[in-house]
C-alpha positions as a Python dict, from the first residue, in 0.01 Angstrom:
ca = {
    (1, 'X'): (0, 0, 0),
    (2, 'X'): (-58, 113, 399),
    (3, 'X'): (211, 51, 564),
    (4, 'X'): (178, -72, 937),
    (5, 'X'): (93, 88, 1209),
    (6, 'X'): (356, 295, 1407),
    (7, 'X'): (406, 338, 1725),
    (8, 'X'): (691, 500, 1957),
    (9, 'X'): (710, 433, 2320),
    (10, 'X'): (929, 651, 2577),
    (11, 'X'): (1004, 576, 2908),
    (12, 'X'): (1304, 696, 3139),
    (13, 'X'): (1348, 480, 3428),
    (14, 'X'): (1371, 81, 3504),
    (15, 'X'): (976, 85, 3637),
    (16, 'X'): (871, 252, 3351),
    (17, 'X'): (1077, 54, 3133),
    (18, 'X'): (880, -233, 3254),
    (19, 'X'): (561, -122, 3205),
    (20, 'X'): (658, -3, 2859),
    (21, 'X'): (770, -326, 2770),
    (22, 'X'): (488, -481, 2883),
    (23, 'X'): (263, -226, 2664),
    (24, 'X'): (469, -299, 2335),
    (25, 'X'): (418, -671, 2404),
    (26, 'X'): (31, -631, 2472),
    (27, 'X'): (23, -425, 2091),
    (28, 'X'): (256, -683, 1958),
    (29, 'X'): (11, -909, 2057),
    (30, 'X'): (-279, -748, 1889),
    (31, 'X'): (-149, -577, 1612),
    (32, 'X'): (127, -852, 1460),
    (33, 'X'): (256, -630, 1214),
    (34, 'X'): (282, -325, 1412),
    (35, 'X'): (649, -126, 1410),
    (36, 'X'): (780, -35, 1742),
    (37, 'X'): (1011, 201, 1813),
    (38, 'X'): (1157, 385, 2139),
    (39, 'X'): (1345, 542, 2400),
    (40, 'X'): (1445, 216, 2676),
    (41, 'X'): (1714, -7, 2756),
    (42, 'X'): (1735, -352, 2714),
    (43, 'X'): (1399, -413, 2854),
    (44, 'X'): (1249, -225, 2593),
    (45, 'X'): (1481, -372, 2337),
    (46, 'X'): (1375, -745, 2397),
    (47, 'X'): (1027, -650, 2355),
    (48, 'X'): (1073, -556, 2022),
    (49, 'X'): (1138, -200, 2050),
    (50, 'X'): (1363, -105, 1793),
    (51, 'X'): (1622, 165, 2009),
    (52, 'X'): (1622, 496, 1857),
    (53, 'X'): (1831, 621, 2206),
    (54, 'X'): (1852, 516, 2535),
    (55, 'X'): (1794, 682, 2840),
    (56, 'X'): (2129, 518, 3040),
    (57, 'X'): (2187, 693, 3336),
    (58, 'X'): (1972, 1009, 3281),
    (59, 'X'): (1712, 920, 3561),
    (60, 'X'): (1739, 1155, 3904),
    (61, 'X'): (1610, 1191, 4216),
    (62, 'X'): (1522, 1591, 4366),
    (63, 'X'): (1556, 1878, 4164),
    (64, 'X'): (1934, 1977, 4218),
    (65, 'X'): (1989, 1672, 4048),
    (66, 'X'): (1765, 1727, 3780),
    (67, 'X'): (1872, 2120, 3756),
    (68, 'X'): (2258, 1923, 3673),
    (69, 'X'): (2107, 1721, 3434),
    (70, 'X'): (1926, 1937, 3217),
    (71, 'X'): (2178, 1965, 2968),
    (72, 'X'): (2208, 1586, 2888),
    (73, 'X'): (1784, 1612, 2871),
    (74, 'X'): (1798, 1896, 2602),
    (75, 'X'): (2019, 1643, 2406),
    (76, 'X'): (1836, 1364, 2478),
    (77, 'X'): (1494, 1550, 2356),
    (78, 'X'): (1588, 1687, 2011),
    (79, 'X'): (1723, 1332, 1896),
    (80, 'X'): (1361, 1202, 1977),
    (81, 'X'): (1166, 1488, 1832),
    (82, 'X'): (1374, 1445, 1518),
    (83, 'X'): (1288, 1096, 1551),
    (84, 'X'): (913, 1127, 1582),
    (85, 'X'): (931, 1364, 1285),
    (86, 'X'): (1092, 1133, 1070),
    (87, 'X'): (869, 800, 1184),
    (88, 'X'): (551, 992, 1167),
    (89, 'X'): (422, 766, 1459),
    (90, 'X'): (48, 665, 1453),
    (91, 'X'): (69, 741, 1858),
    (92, 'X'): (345, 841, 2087),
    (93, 'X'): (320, 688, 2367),
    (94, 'X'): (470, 837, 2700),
    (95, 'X'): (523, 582, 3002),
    (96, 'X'): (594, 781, 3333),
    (97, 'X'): (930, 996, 3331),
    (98, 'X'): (676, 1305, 3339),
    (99, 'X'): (858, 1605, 3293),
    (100, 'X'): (1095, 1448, 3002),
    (101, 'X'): (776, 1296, 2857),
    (102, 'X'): (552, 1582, 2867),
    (103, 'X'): (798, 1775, 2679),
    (104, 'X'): (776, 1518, 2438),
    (105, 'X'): (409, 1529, 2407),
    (106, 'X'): (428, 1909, 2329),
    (107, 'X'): (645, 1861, 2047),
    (108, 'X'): (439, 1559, 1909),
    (109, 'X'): (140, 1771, 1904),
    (110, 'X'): (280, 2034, 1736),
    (111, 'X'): (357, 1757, 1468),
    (112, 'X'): (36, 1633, 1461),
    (113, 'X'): (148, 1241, 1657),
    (114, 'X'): (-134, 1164, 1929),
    (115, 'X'): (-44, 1088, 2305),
    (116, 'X'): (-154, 827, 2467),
    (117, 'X'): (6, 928, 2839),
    (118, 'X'): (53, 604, 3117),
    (119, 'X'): (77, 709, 3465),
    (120, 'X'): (-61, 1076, 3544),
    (121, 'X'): (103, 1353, 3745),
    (122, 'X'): (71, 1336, 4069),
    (123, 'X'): (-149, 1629, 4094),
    (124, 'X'): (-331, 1535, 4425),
    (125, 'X'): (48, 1572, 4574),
    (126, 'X'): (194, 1898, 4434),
    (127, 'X'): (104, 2148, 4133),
    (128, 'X'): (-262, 2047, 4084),
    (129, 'X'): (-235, 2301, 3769),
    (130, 'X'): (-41, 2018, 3600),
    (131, 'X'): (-388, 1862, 3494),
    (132, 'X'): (-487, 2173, 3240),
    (133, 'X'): (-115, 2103, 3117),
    (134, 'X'): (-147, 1729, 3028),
    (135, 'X'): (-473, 1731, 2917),
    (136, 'X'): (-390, 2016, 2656),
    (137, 'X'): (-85, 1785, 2514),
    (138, 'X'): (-228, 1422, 2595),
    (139, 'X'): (-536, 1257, 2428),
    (140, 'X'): (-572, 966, 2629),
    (141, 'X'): (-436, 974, 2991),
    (142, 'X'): (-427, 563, 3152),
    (143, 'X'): (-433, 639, 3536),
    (144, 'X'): (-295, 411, 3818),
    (145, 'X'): (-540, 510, 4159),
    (146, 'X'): (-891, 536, 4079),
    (147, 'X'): (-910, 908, 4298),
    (148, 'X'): (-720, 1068, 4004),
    (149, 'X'): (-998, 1063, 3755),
    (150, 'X'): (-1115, 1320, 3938),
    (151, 'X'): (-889, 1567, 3869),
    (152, 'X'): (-956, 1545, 3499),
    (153, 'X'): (-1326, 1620, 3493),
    (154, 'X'): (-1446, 1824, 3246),
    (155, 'X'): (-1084, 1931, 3091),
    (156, 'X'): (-1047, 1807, 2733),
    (157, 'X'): (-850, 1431, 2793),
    (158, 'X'): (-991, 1089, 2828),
    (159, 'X'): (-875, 1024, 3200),
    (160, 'X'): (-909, 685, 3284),
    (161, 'X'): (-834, 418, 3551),
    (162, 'X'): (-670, 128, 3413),
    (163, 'X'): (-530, -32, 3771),
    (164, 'X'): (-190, -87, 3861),
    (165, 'X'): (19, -376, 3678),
    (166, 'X'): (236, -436, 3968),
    (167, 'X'): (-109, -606, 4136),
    (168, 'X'): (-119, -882, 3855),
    (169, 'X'): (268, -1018, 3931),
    (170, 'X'): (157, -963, 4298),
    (171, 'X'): (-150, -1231, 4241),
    (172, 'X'): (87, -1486, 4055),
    (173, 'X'): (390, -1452, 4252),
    (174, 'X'): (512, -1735, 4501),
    (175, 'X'): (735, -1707, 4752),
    (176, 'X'): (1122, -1754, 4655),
    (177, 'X'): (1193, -1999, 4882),
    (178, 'X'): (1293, -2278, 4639),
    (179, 'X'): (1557, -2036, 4488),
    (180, 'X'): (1756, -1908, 4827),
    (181, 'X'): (2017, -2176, 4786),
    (182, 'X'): (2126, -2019, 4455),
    (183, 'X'): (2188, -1708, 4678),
    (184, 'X'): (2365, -1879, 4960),
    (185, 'X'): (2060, -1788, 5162),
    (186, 'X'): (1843, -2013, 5433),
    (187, 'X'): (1461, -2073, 5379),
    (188, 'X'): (1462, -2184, 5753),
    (189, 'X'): (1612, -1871, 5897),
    (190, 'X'): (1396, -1489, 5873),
    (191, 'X'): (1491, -1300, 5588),
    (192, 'X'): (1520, -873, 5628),
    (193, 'X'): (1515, -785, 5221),
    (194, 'X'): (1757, -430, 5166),
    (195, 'X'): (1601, -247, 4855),
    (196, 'X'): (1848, 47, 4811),
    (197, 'X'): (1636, 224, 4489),
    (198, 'X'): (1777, 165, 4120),
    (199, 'X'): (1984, 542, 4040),
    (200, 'X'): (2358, 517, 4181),
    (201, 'X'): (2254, 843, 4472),
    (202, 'X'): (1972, 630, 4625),
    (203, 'X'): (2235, 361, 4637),
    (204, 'X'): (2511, 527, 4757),
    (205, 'X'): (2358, 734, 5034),
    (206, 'X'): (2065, 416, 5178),
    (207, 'X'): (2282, 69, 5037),
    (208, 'X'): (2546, 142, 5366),
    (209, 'X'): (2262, 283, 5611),
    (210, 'X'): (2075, -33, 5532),
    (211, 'X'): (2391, -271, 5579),
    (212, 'X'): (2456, -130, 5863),
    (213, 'X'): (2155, -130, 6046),
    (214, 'X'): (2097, -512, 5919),
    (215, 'X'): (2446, -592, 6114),
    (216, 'X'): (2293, -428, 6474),
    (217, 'X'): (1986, -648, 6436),
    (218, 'X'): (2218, -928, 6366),
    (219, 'X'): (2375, -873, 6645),
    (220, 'X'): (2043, -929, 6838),
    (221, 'X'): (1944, -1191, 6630),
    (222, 'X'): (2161, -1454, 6541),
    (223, 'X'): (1973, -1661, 6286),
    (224, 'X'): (1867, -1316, 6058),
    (225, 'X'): (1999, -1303, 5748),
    (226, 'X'): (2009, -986, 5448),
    (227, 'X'): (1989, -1009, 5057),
    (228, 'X'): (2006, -696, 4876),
    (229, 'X'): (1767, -654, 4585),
    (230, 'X'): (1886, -490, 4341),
    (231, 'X'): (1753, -401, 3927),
    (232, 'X'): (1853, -662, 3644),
    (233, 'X'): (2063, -362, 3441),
    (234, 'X'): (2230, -187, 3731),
    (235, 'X'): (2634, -233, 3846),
    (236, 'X'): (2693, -54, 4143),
    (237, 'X'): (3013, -49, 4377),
    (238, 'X'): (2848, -70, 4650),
    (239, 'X'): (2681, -414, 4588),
    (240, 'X'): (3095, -551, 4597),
    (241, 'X'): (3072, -426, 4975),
    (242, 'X'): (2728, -614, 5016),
    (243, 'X'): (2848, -923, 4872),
    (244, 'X'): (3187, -910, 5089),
    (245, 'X'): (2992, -933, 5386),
    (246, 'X'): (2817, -1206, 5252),
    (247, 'X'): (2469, -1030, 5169),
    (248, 'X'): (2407, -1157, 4839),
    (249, 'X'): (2262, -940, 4557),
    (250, 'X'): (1989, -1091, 4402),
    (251, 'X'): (1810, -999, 4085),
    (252, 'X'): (1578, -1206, 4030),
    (253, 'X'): (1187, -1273, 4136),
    (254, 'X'): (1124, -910, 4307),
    (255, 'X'): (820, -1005, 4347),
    (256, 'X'): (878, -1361, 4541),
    (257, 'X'): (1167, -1203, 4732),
    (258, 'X'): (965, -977, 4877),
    (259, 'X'): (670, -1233, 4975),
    (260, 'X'): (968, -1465, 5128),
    (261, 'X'): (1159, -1138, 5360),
    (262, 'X'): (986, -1116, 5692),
    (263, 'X'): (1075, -732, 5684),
    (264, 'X'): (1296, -473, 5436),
    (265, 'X'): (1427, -181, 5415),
    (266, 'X'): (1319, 36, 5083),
    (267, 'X'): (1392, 352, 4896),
    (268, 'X'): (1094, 562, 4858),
    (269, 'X'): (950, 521, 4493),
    (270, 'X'): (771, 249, 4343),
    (271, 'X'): (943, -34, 4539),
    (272, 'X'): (712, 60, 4789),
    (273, 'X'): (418, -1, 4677),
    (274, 'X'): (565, -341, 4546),
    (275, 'X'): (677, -447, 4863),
    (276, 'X'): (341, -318, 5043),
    (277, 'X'): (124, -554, 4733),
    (278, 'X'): (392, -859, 4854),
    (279, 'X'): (278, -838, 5188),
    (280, 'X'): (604, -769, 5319),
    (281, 'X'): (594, -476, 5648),
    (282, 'X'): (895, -217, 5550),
    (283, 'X'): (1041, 70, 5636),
    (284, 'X'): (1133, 350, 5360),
    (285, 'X'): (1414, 522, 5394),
    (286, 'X'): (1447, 885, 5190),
    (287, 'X'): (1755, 1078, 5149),
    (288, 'X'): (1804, 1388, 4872),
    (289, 'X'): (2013, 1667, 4873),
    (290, 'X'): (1938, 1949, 5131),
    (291, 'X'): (1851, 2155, 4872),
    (292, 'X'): (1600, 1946, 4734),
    (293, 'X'): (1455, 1829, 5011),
    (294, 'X'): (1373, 2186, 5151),
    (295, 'X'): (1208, 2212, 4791),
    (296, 'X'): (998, 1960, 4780),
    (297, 'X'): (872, 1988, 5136),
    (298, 'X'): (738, 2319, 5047),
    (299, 'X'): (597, 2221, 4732),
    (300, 'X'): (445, 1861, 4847),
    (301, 'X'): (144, 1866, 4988),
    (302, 'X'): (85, 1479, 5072),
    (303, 'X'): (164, 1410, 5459),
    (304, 'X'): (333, 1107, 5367),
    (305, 'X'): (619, 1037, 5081),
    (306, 'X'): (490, 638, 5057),
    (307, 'X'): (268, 568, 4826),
    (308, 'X'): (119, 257, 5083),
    (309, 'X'): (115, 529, 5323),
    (310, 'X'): (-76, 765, 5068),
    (311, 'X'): (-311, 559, 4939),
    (312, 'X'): (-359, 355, 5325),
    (313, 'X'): (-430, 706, 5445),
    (314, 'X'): (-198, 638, 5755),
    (315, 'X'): (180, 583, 5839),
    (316, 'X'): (156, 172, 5767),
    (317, 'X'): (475, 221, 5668),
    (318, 'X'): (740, 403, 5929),
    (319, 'X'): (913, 671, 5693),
    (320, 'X'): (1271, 793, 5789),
    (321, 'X'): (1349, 1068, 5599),
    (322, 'X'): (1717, 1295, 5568),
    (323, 'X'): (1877, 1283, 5875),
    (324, 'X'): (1615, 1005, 6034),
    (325, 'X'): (1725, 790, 5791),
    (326, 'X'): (2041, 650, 6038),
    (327, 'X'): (2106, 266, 6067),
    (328, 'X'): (1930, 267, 6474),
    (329, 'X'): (1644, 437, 6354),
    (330, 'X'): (1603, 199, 6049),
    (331, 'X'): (1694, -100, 6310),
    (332, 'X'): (1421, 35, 6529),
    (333, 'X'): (1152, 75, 6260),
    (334, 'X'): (1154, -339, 6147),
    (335, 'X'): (1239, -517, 6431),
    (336, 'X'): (947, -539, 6584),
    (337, 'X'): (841, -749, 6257),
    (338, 'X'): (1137, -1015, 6267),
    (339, 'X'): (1023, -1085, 6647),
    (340, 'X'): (680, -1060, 6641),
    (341, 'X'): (383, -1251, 6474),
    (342, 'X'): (106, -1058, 6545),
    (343, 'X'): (262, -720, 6474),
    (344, 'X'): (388, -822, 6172),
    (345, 'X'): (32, -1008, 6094),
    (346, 'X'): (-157, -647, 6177),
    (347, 'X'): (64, -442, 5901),
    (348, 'X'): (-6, -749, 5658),
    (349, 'X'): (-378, -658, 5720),
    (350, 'X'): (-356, -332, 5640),
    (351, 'X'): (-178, -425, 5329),
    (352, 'X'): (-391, -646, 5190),
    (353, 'X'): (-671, -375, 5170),
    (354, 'X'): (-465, -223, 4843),
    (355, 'X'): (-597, -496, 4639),
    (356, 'X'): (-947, -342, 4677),
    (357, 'X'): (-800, 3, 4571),
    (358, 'X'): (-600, -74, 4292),
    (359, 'X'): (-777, -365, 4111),
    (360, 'X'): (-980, -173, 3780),
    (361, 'X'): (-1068, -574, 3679),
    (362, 'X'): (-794, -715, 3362),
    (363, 'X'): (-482, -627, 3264),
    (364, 'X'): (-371, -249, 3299),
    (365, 'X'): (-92, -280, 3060),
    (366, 'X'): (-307, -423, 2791),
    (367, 'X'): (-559, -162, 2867),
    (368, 'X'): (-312, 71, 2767),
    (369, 'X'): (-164, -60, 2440),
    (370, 'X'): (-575, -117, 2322),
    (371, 'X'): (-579, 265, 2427),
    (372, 'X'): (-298, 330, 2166),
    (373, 'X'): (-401, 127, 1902),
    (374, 'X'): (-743, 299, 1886),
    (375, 'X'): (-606, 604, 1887),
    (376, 'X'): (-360, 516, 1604),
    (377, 'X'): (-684, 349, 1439),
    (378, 'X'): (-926, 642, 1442),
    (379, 'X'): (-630, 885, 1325),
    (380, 'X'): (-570, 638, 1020),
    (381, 'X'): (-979, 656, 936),
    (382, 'X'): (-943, 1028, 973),
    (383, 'X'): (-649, 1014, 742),
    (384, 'X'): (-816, 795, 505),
}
């Protein structure tokens, strides 16, 4: 007797995390008795991932911090690849978390596991060499911006657009308006939204710039009010100081928090982009260590760290990065939004043109998990 198709997702992050769990639900859905198993949190868990580790608080931002973390990876690695070599996996299927996951793929091809990779390098920013590398350890690549396919032309991977899923929960999203009294908050008075980032650094070094500058436009403008947003899964010591100065921290609806703010104040990484498909103007605010950042400006080639900015071609979004990132500057950058209509109504218009650029047509998420399951399919005929 066959048994059922097997599949292993791994993803090292909260975004990723999402999208993974939205990939094992889209297989779940079309492949009932398929087994499940991963590298996730809770996320991951409650979409019927069966945990064979979890990534906890492995995820870093610049390379310092991943140079210090390298020995936690190494462990983290061999208890997967023993894992894969046990479960025999029809597909492996790697959501973001590139360097950790590309690893991975290298081992599962040398077991003989295909990769079905979601979210490519970023090879129009830095190291455009990384495409020969992926598509010698990935079979099927599932790409986010439609000027990546590109890249892959002729190299030995099926590189393909799928859209971005953060675009669908933009569409159905309403406002959170109905909800602010749960959050002591005012749906009469402007909202500026503080999105500190997800990893306890980000937090630390923006969560107190952002307070801050929130309290000097407050200052200005009576009536403004601040609501940090912060991820389902994360504690942080800082959110106690929020919450003390009665700036709730809300985890709930991203998506219609950001559509109800009249400006924030985000962490570069995918936040951004979130808060750009919301409509919502912000300002991102970037801080590493100085090591890092002198590494990655000589590395990156992108003029812009945003992806809105990237992908808009233009500075839509006012970037305020190391020692820019100060509570005046940040002040500076948004207030022109919580006091005027018509600037804040030209930034939304530059916005909405992302729609065009990221919509492939369906779901990206189940575009991915049909990717996998053919995969798995055509290596079970081959088998057979």
């Amino acid at each position: 007797m066959k048994r059922p198709l097997r599949f292993f997702l791994s993803c090292g992050e909260p975004s990723g995390e999402a999208y993974a769990a939205g990939i094992a639900r889209a297989i779940r859905a079309r492949a009932p008795k398929a087994e499940l198993w991963g590298l996730g949190e809770g996320a991951l868990a409650r979409a019927g991932v069966r945990l064979v580790a979890r990534y906890g608080e492995l995820a870093v931002i610049g390379l310092a911090e991943a140079i210090a973390a390298l020995p936690r990876a190494w462990r983290l690695k061999r208890k997967i690849v023993a894992a894969l070599a046990q479960l025999r996996p029809d597909a492996l299927i790697c959501v973001d978390f590139k360097e950790f996951n590309l690893s991975l793929a290298k081992a599962a091809k040398r077991l003989g596991i295909p990769v079905v990779f979601f979210v490519g390098p970023q090879v129009w920013a830095w190291r455009p060499g990384r495409a020969k590398v992926f598509a010698r350890y990935v079979d099927k690549l599932a790409l986010l911006f439609p000027f990546e396919e590109r890249y892959y032309a002729g190299l030995p991977v099926e590189a393909r657009f799928v859209g971005h899923p953060r675009l669908l929960a933009a569409k159905r999203a309403e406002p959170s308006f109905a909800r602010f009294a749960d959050w002591g908050l005012d749906p009469a008075r402007p909202l500026l939204l503080l999105q500190p980032g997800s990893r306890a650094r980000e937090i630390a070094m923006l969560g107190p710039v952002m307070l801050q500058a929130f309290r000097r436009l407050q200052k200005e403008l009576p009536a403004l009010q601040a609501a940090v947003l912060a991820p389902s899964h994360v504690q942080h010591p800082w959110y106690r100081e929020a919450e003390a100065q009665s700036v709730p921290v809300v985890r709930e609806e991203p998506m219609g928090m950001r559509k109800a703010a009249r400006a924030s104040l985000v962490a570069s990484g995918t936040a951004t982009l979130e808060t750009a498909l919301a409509g919502c103007p912000a300002a991102i605010l970037y801080k590493l260590s100085p090591i890092s950042f002198w590494l990655g400006k000589r590395l990156v080639k992108t003029p812009w760290v945003g992806m809105p900015n990237i992908l808009l071609g233009e500075e839509v979004f006012p970037e305020l990065l190391q020692e820019e990132a100060t509570p005046e500057n940040a002040a500076d950058a948004v207030r022109p939004w919580l006091v005027d209509d018509e600037a804040r109504k030209a930034v939304q218009a530059k916005l909405a043109r992302l729609f065009a650029l990221l919509d492939a047509g369906g779901d990206p998420l189940a575009k991915v998990a049909e990717m996998a399951l053919a995969l798995a399919r055509s290596g079970k005929k081959q088998l057979g």
